[in-house]
Structures are given as C-alpha cells and as structure tokens.
C-alpha positions in Angstrom: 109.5 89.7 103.1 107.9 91.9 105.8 109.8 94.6 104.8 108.7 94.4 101.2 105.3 93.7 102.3 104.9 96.6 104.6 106.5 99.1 102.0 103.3 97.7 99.4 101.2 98.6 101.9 102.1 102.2 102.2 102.3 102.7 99.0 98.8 105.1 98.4 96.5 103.9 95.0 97.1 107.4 94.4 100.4 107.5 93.9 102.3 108.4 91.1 104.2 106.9 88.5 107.3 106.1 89.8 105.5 104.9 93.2 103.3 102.6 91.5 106.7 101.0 89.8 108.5 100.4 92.9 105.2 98.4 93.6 105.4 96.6 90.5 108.9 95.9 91.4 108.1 94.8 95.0 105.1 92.4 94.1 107.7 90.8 91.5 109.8 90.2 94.4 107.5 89.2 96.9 105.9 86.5 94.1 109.7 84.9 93.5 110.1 84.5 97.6 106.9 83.3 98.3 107.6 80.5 95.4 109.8 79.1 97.7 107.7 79.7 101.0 104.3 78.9 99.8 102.5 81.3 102.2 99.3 81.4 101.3 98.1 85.0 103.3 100.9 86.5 101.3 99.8 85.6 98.1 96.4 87.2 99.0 97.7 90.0 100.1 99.7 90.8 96.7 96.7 89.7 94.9 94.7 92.3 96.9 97.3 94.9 96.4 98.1 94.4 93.3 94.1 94.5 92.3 93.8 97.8 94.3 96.8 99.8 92.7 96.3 98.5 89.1 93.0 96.9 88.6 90.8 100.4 89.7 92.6 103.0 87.5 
C-alpha cells in the first residue's frame, strides 16, 4: 500500500494522460485494500488526491 500510495503522490496534477490513468488505476487499488484494512488516513488521502488530479481540471 505504501508503494501505491507514494507513486499517487508523485504523480504531478499536471500530468498527462496516460499519468493520470495509472492514478486512476492506483486509487482503484488502494480503495479495494483499504476495504479490507479500514484505514481511515488512507482513505483521506485518496480522497484528497483523487479531488486534486480530477476534481480541478
């Protein structure tokens, strides 16, 4: 997970195309594990994330 987690990180709001798909792919990931683990910082860190490289475009 902080593998995954640490690759979303780097990944720039402006990046391109195929950069903001391997985040897509990544966040899709990191949702299914943390179903199992239930950690709550991680869930507001994809939200964040997620708001950042999708939400402001």
């Amino acid at each position: 997970m902080r593998d995954l987690a640490e690759r979303l990180a780097g990944i720039s709001v402006h990046a391109g195309a195929e950069d903001l798909a391997e985040a897509r792919r990544i966040i899709a990931k990191l949702r299914n594990m943390n179903l199992r683990w239930n950690v709550p910082e991680l869930s507001t860190f994809i939200k964040e994330r997620q708001r950042e490289l999708f939400l402001r475009r």
